[in-house]
C-alpha positions as CSV (number, residue, x, y, z in Angstrom):
1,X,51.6,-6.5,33.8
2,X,47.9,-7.1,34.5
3,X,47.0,-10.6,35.2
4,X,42.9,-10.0,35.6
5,X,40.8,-11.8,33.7
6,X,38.8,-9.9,31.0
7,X,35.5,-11.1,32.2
8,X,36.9,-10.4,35.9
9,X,37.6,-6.8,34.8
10,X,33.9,-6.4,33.3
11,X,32.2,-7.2,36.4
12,X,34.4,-5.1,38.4
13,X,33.5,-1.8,35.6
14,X,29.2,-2.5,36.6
15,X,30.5,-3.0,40.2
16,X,30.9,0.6,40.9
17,X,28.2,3.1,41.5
18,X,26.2,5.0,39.0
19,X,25.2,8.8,39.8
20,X,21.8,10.2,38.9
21,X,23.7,12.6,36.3
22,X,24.5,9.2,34.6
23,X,21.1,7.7,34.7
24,X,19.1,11.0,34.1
25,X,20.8,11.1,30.3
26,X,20.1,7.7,29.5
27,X,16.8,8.2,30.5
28,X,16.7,11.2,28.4
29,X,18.1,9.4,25.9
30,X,15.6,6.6,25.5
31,X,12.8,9.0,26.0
32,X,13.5,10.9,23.3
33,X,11.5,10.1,19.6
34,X,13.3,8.6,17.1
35,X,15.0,11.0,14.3
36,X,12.7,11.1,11.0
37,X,9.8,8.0,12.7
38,X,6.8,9.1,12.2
39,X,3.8,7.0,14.5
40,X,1.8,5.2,12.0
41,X,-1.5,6.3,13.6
42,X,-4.0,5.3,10.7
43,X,-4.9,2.6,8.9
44,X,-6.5,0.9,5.3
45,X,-7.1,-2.1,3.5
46,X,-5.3,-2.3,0.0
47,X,-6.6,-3.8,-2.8
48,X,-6.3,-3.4,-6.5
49,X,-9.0,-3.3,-9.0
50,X,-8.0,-2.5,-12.9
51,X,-5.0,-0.5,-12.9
52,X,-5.6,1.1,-9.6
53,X,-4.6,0.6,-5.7
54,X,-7.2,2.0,-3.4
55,X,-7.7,1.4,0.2
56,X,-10.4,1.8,2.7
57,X,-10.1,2.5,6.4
58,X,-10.0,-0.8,8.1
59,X,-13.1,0.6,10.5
60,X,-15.5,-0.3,7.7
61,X,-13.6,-4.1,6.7
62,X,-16.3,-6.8,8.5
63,X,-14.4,-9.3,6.6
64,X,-12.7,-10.8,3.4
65,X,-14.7,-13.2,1.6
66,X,-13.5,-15.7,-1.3
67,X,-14.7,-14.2,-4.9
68,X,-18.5,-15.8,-6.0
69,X,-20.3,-14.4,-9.4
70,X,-23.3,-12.1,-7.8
71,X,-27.1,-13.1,-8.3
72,X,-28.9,-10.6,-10.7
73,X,-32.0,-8.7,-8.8
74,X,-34.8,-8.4,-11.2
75,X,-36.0,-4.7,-11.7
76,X,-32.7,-3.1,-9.9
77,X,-30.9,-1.3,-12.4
78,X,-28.6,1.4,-10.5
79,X,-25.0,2.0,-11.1
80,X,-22.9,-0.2,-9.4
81,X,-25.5,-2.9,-8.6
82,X,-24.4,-6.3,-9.3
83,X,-26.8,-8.2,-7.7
84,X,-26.6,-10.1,-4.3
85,X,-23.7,-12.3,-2.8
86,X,-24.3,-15.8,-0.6
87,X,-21.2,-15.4,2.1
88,X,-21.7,-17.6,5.1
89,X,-25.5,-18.3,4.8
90,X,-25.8,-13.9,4.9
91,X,-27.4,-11.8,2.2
92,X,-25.0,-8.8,0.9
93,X,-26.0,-6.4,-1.9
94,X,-22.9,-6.6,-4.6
95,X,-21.0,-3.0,-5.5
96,X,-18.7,-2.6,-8.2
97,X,-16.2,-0.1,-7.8
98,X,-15.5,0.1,-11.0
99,X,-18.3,1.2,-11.9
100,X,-18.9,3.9,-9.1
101,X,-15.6,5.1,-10.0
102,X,-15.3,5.0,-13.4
103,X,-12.5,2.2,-13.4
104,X,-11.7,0.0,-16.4
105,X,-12.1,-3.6,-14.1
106,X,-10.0,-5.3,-17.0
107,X,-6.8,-3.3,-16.5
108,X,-4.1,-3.8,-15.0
109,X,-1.8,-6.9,-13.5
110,X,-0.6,-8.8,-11.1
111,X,2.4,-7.8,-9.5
112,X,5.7,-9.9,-10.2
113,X,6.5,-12.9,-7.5
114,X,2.3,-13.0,-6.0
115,X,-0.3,-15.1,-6.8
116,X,-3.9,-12.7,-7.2
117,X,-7.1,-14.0,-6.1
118,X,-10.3,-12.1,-6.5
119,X,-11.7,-11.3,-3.6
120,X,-15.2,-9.9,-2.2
121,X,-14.1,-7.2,1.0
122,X,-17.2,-7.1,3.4
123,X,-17.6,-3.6,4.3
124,X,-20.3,-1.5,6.5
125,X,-21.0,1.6,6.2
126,X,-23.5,2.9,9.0
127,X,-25.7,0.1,9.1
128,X,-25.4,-1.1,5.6
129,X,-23.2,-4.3,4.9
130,X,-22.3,-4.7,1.3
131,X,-19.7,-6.7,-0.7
132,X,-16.9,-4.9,-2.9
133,X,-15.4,-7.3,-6.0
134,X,-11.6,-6.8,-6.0
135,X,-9.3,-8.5,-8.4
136,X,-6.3,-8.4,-6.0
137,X,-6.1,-7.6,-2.1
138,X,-2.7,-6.5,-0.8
139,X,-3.7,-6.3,2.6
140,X,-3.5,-3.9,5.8
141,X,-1.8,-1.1,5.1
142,X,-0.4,1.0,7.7
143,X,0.9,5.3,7.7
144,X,1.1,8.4,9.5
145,X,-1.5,10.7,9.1
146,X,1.2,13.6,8.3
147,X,2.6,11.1,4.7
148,X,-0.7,11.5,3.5
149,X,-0.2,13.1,0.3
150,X,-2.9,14.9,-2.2
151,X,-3.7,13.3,-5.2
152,X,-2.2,13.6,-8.1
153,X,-3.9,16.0,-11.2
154,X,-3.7,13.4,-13.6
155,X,-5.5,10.4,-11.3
156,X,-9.0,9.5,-13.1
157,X,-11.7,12.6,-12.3
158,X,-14.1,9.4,-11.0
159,X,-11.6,7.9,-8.7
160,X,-10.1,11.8,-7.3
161,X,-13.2,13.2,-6.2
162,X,-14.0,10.3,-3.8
163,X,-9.9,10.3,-2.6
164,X,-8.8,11.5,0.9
165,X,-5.0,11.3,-0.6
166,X,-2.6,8.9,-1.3
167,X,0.0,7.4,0.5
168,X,3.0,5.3,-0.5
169,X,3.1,1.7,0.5
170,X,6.7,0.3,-1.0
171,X,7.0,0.9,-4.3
172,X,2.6,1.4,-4.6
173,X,1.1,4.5,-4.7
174,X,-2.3,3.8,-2.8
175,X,-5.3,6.1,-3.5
176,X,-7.2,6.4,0.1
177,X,-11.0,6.2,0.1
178,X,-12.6,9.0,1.9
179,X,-15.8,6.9,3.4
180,X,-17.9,9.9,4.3
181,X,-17.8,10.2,0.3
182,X,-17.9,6.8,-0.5
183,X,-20.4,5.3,1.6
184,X,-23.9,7.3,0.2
185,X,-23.1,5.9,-3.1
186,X,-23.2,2.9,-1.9
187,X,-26.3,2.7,-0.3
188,X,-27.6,4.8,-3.4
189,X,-26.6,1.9,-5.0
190,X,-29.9,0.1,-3.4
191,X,-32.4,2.8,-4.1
């Protein structure tokens, strides 16, 4: 019969000595990637406006602003143009997406269990800062390079041709931006 204590008998099992054979396999073991992870090496900001879920890489976010109606410029008439936006005592020309991208602005809805907020995203492309109406902002979204996916055929022609891909964020389907696409309209937004 043994009489040992069960924690006794635990201390005496890591008592003994442990041979390199044992220590190289856990080593290996914990060095080794995980089985179907994939490093989330890029990232975007989400947001919705009309129907659609869009993101931009988070290099060109300077900031999230609360949503304030644009002031018309007089004589400025180009696509997308809004007007200008107060945000912190700083001047920002006012985009629409929508517009650029042929989006209908009124579409779409809030998703179930949120509360949505319009929000102006700050964003810089080059040296150009400029402020981006959204009706909802989901936030930083996070993926592997690899998920990226192409767009879909039947995605609006306006939105597609400015698209990098699209990636799956829960149960969203998030069209990615391409900047180097986006960013001249923009700024031939001002002209």
């Amino acid at each position: 019969m043994n009489t040992v204590a069960p924690q006794e008998q635990r201390r005496r099992s890591t008592d003994g000595a442990i041979d390199d054979a044992y220590l190289h396999a856990w080593a290996e073991h914990f060095r080794a990637p995980l089985a179907g992870s994939e490093i989330a090496d890029a990232s975007a900001v989400a947001f919705r406006i009309g129907a659609e879920w869009l993101a931009l890489p988070t290099s060109m976010l300077l900031r999230v602003a609360p949503h304030v109606l644009p002031h018309r410029v007089p004589h400025r008439g180009a696509r997308g143009l809004r007007g200008i936006v107060n945000v912190g005592g700083q001047l920002y020309p006012c985009i629409a997406l929508a517009d650029l991208l042929g989006i209908d602005a009124e579409g779409g809805s809030a998703r179930t269990g949120r509360h949505t907020f319009a929000r102006l995203l700050l964003v810089q492309w080059e040296t150009r800062a400029f402020a981006l109406p959204v009706a909802d902002l989901h936030g930083i979204v996070r993926y592997a390079e690899s998920r990226v996916q192409p767009p879909a055929a039947t995605i609006n022609k306006g939105v597609q041709r400015y698209l990098s891909g699209v990636v799956a964020e829960g149960d969203m389907r998030v069209g990615l931006l391409d900047a180097a696409l986006l960013g001249p309209q923009l700024a031939r937004a001002l002209r």
